[in-house]
C-alpha positions as CSV (number, residue, x, y, z in Angstrom):
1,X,41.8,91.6,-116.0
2,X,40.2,88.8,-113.9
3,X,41.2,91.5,-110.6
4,X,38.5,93.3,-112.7
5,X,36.1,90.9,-113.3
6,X,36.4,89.8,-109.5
7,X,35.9,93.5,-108.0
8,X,32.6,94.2,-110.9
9,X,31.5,90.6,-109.4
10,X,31.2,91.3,-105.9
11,X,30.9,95.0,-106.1
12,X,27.7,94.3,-108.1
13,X,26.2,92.2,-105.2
14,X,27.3,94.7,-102.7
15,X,25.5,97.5,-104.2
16,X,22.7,95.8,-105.0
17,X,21.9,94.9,-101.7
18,X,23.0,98.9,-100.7
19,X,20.2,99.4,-103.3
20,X,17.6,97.7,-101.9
21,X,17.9,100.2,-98.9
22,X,17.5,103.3,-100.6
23,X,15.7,103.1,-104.2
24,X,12.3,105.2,-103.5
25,X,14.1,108.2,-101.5
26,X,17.3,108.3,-104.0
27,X,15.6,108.4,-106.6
28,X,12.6,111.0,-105.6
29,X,15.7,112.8,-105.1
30,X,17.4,112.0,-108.1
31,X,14.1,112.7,-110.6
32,X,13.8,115.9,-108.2
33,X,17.3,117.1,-108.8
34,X,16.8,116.4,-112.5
35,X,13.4,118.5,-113.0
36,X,14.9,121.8,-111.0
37,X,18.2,121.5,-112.6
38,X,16.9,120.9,-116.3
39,X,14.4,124.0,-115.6
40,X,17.0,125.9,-115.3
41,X,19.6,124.7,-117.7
42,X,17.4,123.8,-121.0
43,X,16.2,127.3,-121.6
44,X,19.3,128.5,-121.5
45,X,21.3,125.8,-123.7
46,X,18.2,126.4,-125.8
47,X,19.1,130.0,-125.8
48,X,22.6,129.5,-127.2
49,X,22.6,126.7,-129.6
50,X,19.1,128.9,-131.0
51,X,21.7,131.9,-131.6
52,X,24.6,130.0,-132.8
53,X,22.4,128.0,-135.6
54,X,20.2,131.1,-136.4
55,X,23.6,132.7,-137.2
56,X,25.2,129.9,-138.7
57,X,22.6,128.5,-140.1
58,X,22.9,125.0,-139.1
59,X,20.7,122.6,-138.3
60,X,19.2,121.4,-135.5
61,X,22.5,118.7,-133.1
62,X,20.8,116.4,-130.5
63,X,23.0,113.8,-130.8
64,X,26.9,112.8,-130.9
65,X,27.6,115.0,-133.6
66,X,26.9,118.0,-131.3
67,X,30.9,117.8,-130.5
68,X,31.2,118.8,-133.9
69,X,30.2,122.4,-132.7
70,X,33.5,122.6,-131.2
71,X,35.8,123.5,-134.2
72,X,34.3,127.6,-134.4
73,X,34.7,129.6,-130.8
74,X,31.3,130.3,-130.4
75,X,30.8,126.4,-130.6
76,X,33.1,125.7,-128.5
77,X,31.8,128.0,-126.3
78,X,28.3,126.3,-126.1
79,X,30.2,123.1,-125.8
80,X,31.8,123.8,-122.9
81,X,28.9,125.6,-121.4
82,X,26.5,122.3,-121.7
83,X,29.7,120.6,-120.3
84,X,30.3,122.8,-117.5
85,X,26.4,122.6,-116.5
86,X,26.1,119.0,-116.9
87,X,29.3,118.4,-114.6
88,X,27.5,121.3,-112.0
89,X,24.3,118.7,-112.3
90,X,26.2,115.7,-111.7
91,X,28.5,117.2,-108.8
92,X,24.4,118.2,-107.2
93,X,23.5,115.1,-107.8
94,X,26.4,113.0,-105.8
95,X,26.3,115.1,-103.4
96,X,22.3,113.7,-102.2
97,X,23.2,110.4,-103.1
98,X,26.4,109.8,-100.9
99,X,24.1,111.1,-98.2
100,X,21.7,108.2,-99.1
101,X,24.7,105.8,-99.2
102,X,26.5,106.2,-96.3
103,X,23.1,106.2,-94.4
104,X,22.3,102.7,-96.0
105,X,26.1,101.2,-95.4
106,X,25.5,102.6,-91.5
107,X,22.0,101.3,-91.7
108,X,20.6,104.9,-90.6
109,X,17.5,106.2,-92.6
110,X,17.8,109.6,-94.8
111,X,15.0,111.6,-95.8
112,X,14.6,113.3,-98.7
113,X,13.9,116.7,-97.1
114,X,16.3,116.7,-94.9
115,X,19.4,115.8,-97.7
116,X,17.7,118.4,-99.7
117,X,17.7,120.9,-96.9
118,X,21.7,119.8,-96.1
119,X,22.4,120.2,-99.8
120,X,21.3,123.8,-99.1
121,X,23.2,124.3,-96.5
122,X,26.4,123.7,-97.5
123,X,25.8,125.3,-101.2
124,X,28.4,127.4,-101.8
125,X,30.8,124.7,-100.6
126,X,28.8,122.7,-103.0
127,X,29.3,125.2,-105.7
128,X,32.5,126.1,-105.4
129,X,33.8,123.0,-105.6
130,X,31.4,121.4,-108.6
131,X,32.7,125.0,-110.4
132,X,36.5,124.4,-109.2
133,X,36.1,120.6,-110.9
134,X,34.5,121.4,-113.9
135,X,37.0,124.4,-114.5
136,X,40.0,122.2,-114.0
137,X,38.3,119.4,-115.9
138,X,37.4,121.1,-118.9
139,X,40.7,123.0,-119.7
140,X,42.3,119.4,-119.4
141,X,39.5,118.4,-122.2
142,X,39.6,121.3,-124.5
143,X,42.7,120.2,-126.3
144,X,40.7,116.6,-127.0
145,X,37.6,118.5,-128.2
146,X,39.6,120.1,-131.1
147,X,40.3,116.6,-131.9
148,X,37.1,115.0,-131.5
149,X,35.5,116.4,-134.9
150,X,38.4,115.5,-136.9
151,X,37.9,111.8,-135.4
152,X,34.7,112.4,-136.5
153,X,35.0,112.9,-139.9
154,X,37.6,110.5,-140.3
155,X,35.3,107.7,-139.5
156,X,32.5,108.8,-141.0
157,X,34.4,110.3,-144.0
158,X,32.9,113.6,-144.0
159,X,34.2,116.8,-145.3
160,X,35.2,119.3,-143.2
161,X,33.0,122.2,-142.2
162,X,36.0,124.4,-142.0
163,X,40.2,125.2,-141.8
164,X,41.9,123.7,-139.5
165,X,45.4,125.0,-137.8
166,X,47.7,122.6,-138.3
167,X,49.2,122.6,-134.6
168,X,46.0,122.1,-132.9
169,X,45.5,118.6,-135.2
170,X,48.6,117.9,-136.2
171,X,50.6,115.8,-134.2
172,X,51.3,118.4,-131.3
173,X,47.8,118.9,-131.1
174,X,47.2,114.9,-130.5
175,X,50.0,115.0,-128.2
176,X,48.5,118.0,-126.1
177,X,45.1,115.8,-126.0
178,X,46.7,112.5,-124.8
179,X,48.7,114.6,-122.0
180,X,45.4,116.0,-121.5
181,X,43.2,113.3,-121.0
182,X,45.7,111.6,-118.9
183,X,46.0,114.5,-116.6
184,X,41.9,114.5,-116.1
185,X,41.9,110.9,-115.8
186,X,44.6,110.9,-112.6
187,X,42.7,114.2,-111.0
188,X,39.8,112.2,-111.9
189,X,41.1,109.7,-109.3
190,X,42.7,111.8,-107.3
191,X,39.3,113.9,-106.3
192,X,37.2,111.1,-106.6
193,X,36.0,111.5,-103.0
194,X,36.2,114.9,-102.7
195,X,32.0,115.5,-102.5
196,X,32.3,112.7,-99.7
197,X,34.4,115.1,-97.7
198,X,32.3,118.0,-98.5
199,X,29.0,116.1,-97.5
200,X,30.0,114.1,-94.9
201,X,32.8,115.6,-93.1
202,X,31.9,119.2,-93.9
203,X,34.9,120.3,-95.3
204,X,35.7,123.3,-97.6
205,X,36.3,122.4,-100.9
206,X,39.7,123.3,-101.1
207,X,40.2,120.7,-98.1
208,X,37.7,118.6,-99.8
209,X,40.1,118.3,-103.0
210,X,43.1,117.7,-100.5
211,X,42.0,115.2,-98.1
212,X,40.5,113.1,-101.7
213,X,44.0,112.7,-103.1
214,X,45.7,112.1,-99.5
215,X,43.2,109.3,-98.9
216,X,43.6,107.7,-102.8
217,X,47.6,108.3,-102.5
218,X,48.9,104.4,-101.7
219,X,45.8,103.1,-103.2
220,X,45.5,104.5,-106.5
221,X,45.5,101.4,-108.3
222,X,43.2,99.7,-106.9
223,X,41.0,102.9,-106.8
224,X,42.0,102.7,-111.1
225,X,40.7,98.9,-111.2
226,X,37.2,99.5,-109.0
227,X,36.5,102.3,-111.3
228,X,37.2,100.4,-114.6
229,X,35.3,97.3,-113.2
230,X,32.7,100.0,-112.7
231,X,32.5,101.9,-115.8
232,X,33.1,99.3,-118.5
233,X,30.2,97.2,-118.0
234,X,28.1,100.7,-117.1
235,X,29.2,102.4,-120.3
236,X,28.1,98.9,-122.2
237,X,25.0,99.2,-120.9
238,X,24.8,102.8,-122.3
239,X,26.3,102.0,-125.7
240,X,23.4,99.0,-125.7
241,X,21.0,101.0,-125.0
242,X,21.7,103.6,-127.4
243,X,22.1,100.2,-130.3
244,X,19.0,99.3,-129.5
245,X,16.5,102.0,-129.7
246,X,18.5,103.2,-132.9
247,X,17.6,100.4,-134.6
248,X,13.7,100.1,-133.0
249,X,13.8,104.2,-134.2
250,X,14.3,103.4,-137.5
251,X,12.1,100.6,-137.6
252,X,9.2,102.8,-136.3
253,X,10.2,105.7,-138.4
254,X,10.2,103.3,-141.7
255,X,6.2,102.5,-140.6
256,X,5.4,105.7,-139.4
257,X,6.3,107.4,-142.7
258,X,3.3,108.8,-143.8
259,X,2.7,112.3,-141.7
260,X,-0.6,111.8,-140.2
261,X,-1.7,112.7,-136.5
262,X,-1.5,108.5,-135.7
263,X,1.7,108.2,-137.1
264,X,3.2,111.4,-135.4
265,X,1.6,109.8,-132.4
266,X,3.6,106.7,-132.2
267,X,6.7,108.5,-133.0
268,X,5.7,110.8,-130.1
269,X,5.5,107.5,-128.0
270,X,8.5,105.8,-129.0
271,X,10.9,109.3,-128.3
272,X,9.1,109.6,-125.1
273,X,10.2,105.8,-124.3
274,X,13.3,106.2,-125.5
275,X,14.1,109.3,-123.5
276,X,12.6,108.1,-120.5
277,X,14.5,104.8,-120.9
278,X,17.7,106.7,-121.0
279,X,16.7,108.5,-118.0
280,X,16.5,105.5,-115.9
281,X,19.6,104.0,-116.6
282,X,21.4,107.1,-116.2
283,X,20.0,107.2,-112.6
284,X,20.7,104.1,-111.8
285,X,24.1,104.2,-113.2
286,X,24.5,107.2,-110.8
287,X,23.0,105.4,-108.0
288,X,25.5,102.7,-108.1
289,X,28.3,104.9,-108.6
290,X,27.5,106.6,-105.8
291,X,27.1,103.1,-103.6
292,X,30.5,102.2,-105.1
293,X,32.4,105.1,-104.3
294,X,30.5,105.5,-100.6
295,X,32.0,102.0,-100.0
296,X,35.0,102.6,-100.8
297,X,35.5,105.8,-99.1
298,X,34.9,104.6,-95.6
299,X,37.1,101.2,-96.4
300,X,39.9,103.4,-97.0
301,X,39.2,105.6,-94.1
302,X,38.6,102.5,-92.1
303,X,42.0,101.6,-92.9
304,X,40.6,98.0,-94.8
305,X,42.7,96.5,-96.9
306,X,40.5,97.2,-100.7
307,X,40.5,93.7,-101.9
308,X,38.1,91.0,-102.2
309,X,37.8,90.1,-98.9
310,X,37.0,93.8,-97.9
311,X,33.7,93.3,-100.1
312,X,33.1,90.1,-99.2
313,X,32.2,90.5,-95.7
314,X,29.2,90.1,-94.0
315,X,27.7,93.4,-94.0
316,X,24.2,93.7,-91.8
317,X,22.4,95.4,-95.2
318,X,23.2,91.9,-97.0
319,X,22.2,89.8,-94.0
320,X,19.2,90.1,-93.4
321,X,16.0,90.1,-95.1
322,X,14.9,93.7,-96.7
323,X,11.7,94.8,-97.0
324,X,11.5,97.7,-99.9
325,X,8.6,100.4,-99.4
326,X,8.0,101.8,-102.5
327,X,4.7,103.8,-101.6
328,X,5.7,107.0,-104.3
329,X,6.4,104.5,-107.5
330,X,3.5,105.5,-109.5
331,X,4.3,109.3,-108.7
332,X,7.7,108.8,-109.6
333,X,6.4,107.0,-113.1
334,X,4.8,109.8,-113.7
335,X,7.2,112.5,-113.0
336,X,9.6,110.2,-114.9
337,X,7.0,110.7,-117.8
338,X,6.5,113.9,-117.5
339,X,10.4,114.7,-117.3
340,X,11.3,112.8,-120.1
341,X,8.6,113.9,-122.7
342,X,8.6,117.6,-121.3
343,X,12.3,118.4,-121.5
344,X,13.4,115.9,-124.2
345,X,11.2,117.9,-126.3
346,X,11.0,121.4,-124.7
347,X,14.8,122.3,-125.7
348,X,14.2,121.4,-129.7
349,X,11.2,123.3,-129.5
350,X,13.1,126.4,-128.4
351,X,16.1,126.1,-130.9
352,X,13.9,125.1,-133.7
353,X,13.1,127.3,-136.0
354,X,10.1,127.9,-138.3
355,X,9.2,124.4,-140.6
356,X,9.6,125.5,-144.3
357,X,8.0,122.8,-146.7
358,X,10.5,121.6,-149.9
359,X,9.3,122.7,-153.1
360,X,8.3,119.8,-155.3
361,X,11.2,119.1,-158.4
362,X,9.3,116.8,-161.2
363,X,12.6,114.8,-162.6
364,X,13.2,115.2,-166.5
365,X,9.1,115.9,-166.3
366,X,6.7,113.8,-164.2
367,X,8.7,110.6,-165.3
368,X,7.3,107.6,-164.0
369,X,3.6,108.7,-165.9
370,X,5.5,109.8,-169.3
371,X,8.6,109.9,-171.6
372,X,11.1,111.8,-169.7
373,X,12.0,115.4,-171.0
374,X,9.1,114.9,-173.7
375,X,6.6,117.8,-173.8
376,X,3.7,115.4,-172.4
377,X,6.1,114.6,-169.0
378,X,6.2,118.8,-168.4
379,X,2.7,118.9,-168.9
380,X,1.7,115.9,-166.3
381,X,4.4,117.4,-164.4
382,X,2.3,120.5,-163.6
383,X,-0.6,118.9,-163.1
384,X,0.7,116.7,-161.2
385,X,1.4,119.5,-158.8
386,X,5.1,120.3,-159.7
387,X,6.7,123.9,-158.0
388,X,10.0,123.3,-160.7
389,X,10.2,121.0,-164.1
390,X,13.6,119.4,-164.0
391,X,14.9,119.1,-167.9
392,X,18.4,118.3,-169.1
393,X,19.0,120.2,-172.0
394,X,22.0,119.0,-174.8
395,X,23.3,120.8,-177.9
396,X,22.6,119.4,-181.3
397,X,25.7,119.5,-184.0
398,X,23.9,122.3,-185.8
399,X,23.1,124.5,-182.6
400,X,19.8,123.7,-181.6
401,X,19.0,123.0,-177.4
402,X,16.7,120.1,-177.2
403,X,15.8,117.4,-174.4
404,X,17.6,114.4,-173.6
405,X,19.4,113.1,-170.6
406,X,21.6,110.5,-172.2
407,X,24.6,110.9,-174.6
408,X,23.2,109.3,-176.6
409,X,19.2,108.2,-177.5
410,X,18.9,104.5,-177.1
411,X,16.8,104.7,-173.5
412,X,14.3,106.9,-175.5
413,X,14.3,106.0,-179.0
414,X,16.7,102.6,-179.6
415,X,19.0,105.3,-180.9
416,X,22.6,104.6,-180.8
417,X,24.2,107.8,-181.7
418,X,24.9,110.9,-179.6
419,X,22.9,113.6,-179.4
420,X,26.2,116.2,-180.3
421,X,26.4,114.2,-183.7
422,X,23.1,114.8,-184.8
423,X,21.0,117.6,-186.3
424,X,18.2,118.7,-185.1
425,X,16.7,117.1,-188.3
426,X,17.6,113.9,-187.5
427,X,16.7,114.0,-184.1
428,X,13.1,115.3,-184.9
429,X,12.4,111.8,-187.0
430,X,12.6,110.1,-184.0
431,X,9.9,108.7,-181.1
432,X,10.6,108.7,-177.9
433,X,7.4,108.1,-177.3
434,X,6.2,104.0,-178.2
435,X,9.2,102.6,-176.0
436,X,7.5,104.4,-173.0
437,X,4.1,103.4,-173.7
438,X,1.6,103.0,-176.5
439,X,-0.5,105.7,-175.3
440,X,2.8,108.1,-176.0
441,X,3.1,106.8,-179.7
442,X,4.7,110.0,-181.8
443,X,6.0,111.8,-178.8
444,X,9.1,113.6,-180.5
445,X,12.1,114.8,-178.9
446,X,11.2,118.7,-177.8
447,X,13.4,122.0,-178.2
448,X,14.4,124.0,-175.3
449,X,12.1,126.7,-177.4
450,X,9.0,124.5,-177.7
451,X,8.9,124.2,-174.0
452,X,9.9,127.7,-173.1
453,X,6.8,128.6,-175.2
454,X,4.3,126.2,-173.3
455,X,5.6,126.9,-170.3
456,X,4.4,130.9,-171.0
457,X,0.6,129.8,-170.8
458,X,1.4,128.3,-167.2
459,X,1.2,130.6,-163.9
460,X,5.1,131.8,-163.3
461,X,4.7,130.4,-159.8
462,X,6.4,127.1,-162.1
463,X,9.9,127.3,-163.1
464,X,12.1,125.5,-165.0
465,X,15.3,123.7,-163.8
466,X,17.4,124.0,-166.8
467,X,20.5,121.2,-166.4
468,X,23.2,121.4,-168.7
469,X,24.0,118.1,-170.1
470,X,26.3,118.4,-172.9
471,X,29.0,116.1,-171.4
472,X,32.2,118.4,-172.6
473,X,31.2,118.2,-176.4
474,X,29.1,121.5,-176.8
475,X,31.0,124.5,-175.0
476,X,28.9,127.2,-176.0
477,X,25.8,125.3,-174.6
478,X,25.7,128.1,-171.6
479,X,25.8,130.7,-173.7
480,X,23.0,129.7,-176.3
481,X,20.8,129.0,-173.6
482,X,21.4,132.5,-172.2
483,X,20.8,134.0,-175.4
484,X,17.6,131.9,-175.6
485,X,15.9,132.9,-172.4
486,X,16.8,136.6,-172.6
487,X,15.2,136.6,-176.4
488,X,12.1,134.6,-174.7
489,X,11.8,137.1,-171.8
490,X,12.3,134.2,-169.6
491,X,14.7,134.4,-167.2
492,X,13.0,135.3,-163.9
493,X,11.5,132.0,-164.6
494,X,14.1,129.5,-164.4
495,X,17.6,128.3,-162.5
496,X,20.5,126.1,-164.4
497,X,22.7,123.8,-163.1
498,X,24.9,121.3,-164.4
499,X,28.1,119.2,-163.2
500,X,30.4,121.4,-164.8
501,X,31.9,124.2,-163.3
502,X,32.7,125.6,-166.0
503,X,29.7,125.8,-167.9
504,X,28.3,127.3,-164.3
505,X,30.9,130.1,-164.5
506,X,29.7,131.2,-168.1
507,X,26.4,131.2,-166.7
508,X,27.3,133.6,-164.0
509,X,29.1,135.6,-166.0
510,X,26.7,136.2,-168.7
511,X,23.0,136.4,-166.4
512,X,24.1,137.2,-163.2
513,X,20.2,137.0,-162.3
514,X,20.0,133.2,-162.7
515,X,20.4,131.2,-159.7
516,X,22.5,128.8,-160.6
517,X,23.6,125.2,-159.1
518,X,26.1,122.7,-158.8
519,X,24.8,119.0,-159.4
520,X,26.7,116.7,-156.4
521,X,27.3,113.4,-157.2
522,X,30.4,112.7,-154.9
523,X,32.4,115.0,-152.5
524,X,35.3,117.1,-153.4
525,X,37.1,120.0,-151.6
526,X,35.8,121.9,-155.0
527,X,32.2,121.9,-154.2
528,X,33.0,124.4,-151.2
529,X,34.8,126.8,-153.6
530,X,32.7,126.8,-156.2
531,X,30.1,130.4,-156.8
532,X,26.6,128.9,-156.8
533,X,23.1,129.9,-155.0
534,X,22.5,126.3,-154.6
535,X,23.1,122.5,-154.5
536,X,21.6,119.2,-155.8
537,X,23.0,116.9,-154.3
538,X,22.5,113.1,-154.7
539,X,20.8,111.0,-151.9
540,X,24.1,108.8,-151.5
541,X,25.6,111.2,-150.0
542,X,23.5,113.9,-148.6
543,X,23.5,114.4,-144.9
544,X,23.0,116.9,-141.9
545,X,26.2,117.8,-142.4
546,X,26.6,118.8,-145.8
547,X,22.7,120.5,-145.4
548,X,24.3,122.9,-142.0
549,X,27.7,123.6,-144.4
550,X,25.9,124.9,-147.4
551,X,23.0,126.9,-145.1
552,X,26.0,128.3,-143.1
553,X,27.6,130.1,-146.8
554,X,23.7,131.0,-147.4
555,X,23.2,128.3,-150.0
556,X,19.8,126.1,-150.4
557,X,20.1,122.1,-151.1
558,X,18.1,120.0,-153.6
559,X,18.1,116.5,-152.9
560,X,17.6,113.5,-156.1
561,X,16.1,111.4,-157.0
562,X,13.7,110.9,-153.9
563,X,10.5,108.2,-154.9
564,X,9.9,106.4,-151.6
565,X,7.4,108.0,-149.3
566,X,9.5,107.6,-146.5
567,X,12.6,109.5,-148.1
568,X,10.7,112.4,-149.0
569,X,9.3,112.6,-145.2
570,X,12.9,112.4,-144.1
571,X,14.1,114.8,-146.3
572,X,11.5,117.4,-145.7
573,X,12.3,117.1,-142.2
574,X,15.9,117.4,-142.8
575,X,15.0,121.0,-144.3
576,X,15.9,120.4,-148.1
577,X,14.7,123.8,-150.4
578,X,13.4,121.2,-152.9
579,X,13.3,117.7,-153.5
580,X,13.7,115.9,-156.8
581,X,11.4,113.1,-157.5
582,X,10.0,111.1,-160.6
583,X,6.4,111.3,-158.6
584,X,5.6,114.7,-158.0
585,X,2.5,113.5,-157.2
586,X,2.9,111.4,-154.2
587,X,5.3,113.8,-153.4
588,X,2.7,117.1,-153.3
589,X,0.3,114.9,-151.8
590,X,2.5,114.0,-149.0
591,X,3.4,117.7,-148.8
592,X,-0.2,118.9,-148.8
593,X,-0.8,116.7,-145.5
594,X,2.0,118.2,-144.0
595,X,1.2,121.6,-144.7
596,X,-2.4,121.1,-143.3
597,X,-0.9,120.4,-139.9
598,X,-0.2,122.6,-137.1
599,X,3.0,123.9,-136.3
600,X,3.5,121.9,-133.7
601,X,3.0,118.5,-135.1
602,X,5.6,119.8,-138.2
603,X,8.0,120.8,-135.7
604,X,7.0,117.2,-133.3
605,X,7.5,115.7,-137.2
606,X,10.9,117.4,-137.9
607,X,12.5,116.2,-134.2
608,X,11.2,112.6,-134.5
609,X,12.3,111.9,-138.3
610,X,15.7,113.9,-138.1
């Protein structure tokens, strides 16, 4: 370990007196090589993940959980496409920056033209080896990408979006990873200065890959321990990075909220930092790597003995004073800007697809301005600006279907017996309206009938979210509600749902036409089995995930209970059919905004907050 710290130690002043040599030129090149090769390779990465989630439909993946793809083939396939491109980008990339490197070890000068016009040159040596590394590379990774989501899951304890085989993640599926990754790792090594021979001593690839592992056999270890020195502290700094601005991100997005040009503006910025900030260290990490392995392939060819003393001596470059010319650093700036904001965004606008607003779901009524599931909470409710009134409906011991969320009606009416043991008599003596407010004095507990019958005066565009809420006492609760819609005429009018299967099951069987849907309050393997048209699913546990699962069987989501600002701007982004709230007002209000935008600030909108 303290071999380690030594070699990061004095490589670290090494290179960064290498660097001072060649930071304009390298990275002209370097933001160059990035704007050519992303014009090529977005569009078409855009092109596939567009057609995989348009035929899935799944969401959006711009972030780690885009290994996820992996477990179906055409995933996998996309995977290993973006892999295969982004090692073809990287091999490129070397390839000008050893050129830059071994002209600042010799102390020559390099323009960029003329390592653009070399790169050229030798292109299909170029290519053919990037192609023959990435091929080789990425067969030794596939078994570990089959493993990756199941990691995955396991730490974020997520269902699984589908069936496994057992022997690619059981344990001879592990066991073909590890061999795997072990084998990468030592060709890793092995062909580590491969594009050195290709660049700089103009072999062929396949001579290229030979004279690499002939020049690391003997030193292999040593190679191993420069490397790690190398990449731990560089893969710190990427992890950091990452920490930090996901933290800043959802600090901005938690005052940024409210969808308004301003706001969308300063999440605009912030992305744009971000991405650009990423884009810097991940040139400058492949600067240094490019120093670092430059170095180290002329000390071995050199025949110097790769220890401390090696990268300890005296070069000229470290000498003597250096005098940096940076004449094209506000050009770069801007390309940088332009790069990052351009084809951070470019991509999500081309796999995107068309921003559908939720429908507003008033819970048990417009709730936080009346007594829930009273008459007066359905009317605010509409006028309010609800799309669906959300009532939970219970069984009475003589048959009747009236409102109450509770077992029992102590939160309405200081009632301590359950609503299954009463009549409908009983329950009609009671208000539910003085606890909630004085304004609400005489509110009585309403029938499934009584609203049903108001609700005929109000446009159809409303509906009615009939929950069944009997709690296992009243099983013919489905069918009496069946029976009451069909002798109202009101069944295009309204979907059920409930916690019970069960009841869900009579539902279907009996009206087929109803949409019905399963209420989530935890995760099971039954939620996946179950025959529904929809979920609604509790906040606790909703995610991207479960949304791209349930859109991929061709079922919506309805999140609850949503009544901060800044959840119902995250869930709209996150594509929700509806979301549940005790304020449909804010909630339409918020949505109204939205909906008076363009379609490109809803789409900027949906990439920022998702």
């Amino acid at each position: 370990m303290w071999e380690v710290i030594l070699i990061a130690k004095i490589g670290a002043k090494m290179m960064y007196h290498v660097f001072l040599k060649m930071p304009s030129k390298s990275v002209t090149f370097m933001v160059l090589m990035k704007v050519a090769f992303s014009s090529l390779t977005v569009p078409l990465i855009a092109l596939l993940l567009g057609s995989l989630f348009s035929f899935t439909g799944r969401k959006m993946v711009f972030d780690w959980s885009f290994l996820s793809l992996a477990e179906s083939f055409p995933g996998l396939v996309i995977v290993l496409t973006v892999a295969f491109l982004w090692l073809l980008g990287f091999s490129f990339e070397q390839s000008g920056l050893v050129k830059f490197s071994a002209a600042a070890l010799k102390e020559r000068e390099e323009r960029v033209r003329s390592v653009l016009a070399r790169i050229l040159r030798i292109l299909p040596r170029l290519l053919g080896l990037a192609s023959f590394k990435a091929g080789i590379f990425l067969l030794c990774i596939l078994p570990a990408l089959r493993i990756l989501p199941v990691l995955q899951r396991a730490f974020s304890r997520e269902l699984p979006v589908g069936m496994y085989p057992s022997v690619v993640t059981g344990p001879f599926g592990w066991m073909a990873a590890i061999i795997s990754l072990m084998i990468m790792i030592r060709l890793l090594v092995s062909w580590i200065f491969a594009i050195h021979y290709a660049v700089l001593d103009r072999k062929t690839f396949a001579g290229a890959l030979r004279a690499s592992t002939s020049l690391v056999n003997g030193n292999r270890k040593k190679v191993l321990l420069s490397m790690l020195a190398f990449w731990t502290p560089s893969l710190l700094l990427i992890i950091g990075n990452s920490f930090v601005f996901r933290i800043t991100r959802d600090v901005v997005i938690r005052s940024s909220y409210d969808p308004t040009s301003m706001n969308i503006l300063k999440l605009s910025i912030f992305a744009s930092a971000e991405t650009m900030t990423t884009t810097a260290v991940s040139i400058g990490i492949s600067i240094f790597y490019s120093i670092l392995t430059t170095r180290l392939f002329f000390a071995l060819k050199e025949g110097e003995a790769l220890d401390s003393q090696t990268l300890l001596r005296k070069d000229a470059v470290a000498d003597r004073p250096v005098v940096i010319r940076r004449p094209w650093l506000l050009p770069l700036l801007i390309i940088l800007v332009i790069q990052g904001v351009f084809f951070g965004y470019l991509g999500r606008f081309l796999v995107v697809s068309e921003i559908e607003l939720p429908l507003v779901t008033a819970h048990r009524g417009s709730s936080f301005k009346a007594p829930e599931n009273s008459l007066s909470a359905v009317r605010i409710a509409i006028e309010d600006g609800a799309d669906i009134i959300e009532i939970d409906v219970q069984m009475t011991r003589d048959g009747v279907l009236v409102l109450n969320h509770d077992r029992s009606l102590s939160k309405v009416a200081s009632v301590g017996e359950r609503v299954h043991t009463l009549t409908y008599a009983d329950i009609a003596e009671f208000d539910i309206g003085s606890r909630f407010s004085n304004e609400f004095a005489g509110e009585r507990v309403p029938t499934l009938a009584e609203v049903i019958q108001y609700m005929t005066g109000i446009p159809p565009s409303v509906k009615l979210n009939i929950e069944l809420k009997d709690y296992g006492y009243s099983p013919e609760i489905s069918r009496a509600t069946i029976e009451l819609l069909k002798e109202m005429g009101f069944e295009s009018r309204v979907v059920i749902t409930s916690t019970s299967i069960e009841r869900l099951t009579t539902v279907r069987e009996l009206a087929p036409e109803i949409p019905i849907g399963l209420v989530v309050g935890y995760l099971t393997s039954l939620v996946w089995s179950v025959d529904v048209d929809f979920y609604s699913v509790s906040t606790t546990i909703l995610n991207d995930r479960f949304i791209q699962r349930a859109r991929s069987m061709g079922r919506d989501v309805h999140v609850w209970t949503v009544n901060n600002t800044e959840a119902m701007s995250r869930y709209s982004s996150m594509g929700v059919a509806s979301i549940i709230t005790d304020r449909p007002d804010v909630l339409s209000k918020l949505l109204l905004r939205q909906a008076e935008m363009s379609i490109f600030q809803l789409r900027v909108l949906s990439i920022l907050m998702t």
